[in-house]
TORVO-169125 format. One record per residue: residue number from 1; residue in one letter; y, x negated, z of N, C-alpha, C in turn. Coordinates in pm, whole numbers. Example, Ala and Ser with C-alpha at 12.3 -4.5 7.8 and 13.67 -1.06 7.14 Angstrom:
<pts>
1  A  -569  -1319  780  -450  -1230  780  -330  -1320  780;
2  S  -225  -1285  708  -106  -1367  714  3  -1290  787;
</pts>
This chain:
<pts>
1  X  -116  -85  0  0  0  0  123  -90  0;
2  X  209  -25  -44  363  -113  -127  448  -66  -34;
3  X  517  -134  -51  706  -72  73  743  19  24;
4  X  687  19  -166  772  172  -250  691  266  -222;
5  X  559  259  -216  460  371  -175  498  423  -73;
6  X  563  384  73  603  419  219  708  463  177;
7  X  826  430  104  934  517  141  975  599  22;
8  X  838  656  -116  860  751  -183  711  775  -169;
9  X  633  833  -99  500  891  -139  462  971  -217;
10  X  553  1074  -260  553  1211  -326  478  1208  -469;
11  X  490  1064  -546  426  1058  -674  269  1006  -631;
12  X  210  975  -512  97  929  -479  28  1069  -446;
13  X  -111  1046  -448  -159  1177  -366  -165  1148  -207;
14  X  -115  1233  -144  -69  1206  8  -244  1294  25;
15  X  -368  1376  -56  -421  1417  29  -566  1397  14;
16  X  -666  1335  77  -811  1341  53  -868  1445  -6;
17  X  -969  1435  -123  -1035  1548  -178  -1108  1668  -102;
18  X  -1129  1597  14  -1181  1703  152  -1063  1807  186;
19  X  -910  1760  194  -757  1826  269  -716  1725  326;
20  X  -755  1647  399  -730  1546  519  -619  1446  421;
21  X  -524  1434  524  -421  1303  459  -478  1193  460;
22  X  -443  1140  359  -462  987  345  -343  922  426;
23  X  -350  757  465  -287  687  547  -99  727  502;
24  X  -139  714  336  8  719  310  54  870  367;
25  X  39  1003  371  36  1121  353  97  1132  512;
26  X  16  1036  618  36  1062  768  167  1025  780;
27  X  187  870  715  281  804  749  371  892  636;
28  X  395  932  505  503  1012  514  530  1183  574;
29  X  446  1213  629  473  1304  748  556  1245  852;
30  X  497  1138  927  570  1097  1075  686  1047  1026;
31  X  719  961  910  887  948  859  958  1055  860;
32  X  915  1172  783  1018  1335  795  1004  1396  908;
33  X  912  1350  963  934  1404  1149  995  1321  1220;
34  X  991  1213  1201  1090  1140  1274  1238  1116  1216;
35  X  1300  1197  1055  1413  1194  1049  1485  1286  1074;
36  X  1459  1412  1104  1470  1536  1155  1468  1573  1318;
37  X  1489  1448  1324  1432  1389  1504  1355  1505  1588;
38  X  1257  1459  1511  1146  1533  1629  1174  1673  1655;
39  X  1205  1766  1548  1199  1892  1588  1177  2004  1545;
40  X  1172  2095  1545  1092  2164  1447  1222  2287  1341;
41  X  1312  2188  1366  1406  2225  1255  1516  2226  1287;
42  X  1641  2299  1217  1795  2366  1239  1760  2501  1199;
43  X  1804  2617  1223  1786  2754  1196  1957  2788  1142;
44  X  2016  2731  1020  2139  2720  993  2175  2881  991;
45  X  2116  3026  980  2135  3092  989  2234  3142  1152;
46  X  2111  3088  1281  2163  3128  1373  2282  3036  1417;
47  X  2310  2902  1343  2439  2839  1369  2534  2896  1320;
48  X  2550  2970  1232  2654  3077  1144  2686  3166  1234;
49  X  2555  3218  1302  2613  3356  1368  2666  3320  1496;
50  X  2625  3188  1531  2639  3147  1675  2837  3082  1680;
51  X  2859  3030  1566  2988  3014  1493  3081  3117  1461;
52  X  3045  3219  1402  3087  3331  1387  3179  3426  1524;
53  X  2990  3420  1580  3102  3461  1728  3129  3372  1825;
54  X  3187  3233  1820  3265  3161  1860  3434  3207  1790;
55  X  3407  3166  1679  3558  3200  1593  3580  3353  1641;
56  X  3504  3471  1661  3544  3579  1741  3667  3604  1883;
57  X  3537  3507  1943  3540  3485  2086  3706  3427  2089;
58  X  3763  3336  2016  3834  3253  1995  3975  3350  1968;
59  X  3919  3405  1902  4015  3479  1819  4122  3623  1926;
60  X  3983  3713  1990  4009  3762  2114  4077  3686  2228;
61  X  4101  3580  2228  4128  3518  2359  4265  3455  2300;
62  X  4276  3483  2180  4419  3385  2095  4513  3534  2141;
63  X  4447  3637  2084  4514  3749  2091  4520  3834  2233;
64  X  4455  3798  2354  4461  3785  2477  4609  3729  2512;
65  X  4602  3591  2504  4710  3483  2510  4847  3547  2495;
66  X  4844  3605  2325  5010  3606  2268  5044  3777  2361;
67  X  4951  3845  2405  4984  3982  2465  5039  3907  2607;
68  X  4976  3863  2690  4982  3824  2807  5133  3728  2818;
69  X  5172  3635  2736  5280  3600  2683  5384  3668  2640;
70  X  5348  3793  2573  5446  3927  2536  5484  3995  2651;
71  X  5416  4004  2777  5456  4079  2891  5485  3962  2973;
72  X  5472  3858  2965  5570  3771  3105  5673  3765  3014;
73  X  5749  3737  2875  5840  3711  2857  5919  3834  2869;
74  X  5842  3983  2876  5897  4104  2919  5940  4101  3056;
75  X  5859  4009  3119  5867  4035  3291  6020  3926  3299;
76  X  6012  3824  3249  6109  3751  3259  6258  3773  3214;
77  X  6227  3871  3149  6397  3952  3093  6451  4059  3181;
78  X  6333  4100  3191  6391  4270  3287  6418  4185  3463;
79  X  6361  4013  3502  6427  3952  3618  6541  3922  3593;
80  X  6579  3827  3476  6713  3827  3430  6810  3941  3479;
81  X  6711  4062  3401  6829  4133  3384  6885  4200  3531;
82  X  6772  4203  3655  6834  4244  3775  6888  4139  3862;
83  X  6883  4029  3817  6919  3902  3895  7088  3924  3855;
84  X  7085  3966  3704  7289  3976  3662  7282  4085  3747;
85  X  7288  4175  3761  7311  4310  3784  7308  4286  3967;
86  X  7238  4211  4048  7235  4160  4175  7392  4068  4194;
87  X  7383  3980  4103  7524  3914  4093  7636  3985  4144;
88  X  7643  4068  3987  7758  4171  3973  7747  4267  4111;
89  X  7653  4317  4143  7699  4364  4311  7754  4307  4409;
90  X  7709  4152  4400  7732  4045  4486  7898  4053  4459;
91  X  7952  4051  4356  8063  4025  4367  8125  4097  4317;
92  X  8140  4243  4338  8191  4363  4374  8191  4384  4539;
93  X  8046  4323  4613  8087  4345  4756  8182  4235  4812;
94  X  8151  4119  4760  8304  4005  4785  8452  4083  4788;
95  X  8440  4124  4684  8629  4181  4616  8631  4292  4753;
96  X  8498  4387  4780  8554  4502  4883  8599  4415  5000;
97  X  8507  4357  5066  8528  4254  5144  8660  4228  5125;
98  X  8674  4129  5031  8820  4015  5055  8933  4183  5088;
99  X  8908  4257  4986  9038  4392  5007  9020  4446  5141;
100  X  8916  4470  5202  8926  4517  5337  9004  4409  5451;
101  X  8943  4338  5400  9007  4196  5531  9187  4223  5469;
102  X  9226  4154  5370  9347  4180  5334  9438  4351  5346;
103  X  9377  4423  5402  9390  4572  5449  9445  4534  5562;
104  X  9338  4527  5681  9330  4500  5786  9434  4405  5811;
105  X  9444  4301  5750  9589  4206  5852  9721  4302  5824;
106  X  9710  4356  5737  9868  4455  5670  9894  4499  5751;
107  X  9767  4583  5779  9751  4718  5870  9840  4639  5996;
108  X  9766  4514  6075  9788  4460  6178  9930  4444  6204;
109  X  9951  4350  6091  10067  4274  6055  10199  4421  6045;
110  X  10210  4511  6012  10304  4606  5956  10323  4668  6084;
111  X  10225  4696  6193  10276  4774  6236  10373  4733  6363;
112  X  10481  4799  6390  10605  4763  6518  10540  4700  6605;
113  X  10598  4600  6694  10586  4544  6805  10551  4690  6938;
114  X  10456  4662  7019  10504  4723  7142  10607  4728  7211;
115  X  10656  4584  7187  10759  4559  7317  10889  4634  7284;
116  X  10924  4709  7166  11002  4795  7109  11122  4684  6996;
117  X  11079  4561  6957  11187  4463  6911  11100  4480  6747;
118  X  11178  4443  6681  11138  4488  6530  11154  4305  6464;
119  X  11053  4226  6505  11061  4108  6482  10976  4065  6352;
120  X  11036  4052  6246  10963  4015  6147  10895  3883  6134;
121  X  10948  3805  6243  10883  3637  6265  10746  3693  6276;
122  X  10695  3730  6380  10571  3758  6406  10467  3875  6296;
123  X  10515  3938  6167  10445  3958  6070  10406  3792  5976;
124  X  10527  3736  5971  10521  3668  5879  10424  3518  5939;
125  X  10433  3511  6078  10273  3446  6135  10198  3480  6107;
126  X  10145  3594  6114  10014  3639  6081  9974  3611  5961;
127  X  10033  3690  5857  9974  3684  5721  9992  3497  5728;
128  X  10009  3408  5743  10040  3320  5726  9925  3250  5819;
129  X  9863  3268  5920  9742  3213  5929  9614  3228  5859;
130  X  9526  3140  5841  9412  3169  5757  9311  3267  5855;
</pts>
């Protein structure tokens, strides 16, 4: 037997007139079993389907993603939008504030002395302290 006989057998007869392989026939069996590493195949069908619903799976979870993304960037506008709107109270209750305080010293400040003397020094202290 030749090195070309081992690594093309196919033009030899690989089989004894009984069925039984001849030496070459074994040895090109155990070469295609051993390039296929030892197994008793690929089933390229069920890699398709097994692929298939991966790219599914994939696909559901892409479109999972951009929804779940569609409602926090919803959630994140409608915070915006009460965080301004919290502001704007914030400083509407400042302005009542500052106008009540500025009420109140007028109020203080305007009205006559007890002691019956009509002294404008002592308005013009007041408003004049912080």
């Amino acid at each position: 037997m030749s090195a070309r006989d081992l690594n093309c057998p196919l033009p030899h007869q690989i089989c004894n007139a009984d069925g039984t392989l001849t030496a070459l026939g074994q040895t090109f069996l155990r070469r295609l079993w051993e390039r296929t590493g030892s197994a008793p195949g690929t089933d390229t069908a069920w890699i398709e389907a097994e692929a298939d619903m991966a790219t599914l799976s994939a696909a559901q979870a892409q479109s999972s993603a951009f929804a779940a993304l569609r409602e926090a960037q919803d959630a994140l506008s409608l915070a915006q939008q009460t965080l301004l709107q919290a502001q704007s109270i914030r400083a509407q209750a400042l302005k009542a504030l500052e106008t009540a305080q500025d009420s109140a010293i007028l109020s203080v400040t305007a009205r006559p002395p007890r002691d019956g003397s009509h002294s404008d020094e002592s308005m013009i202290f007041a408003i004049m302290k912080p």
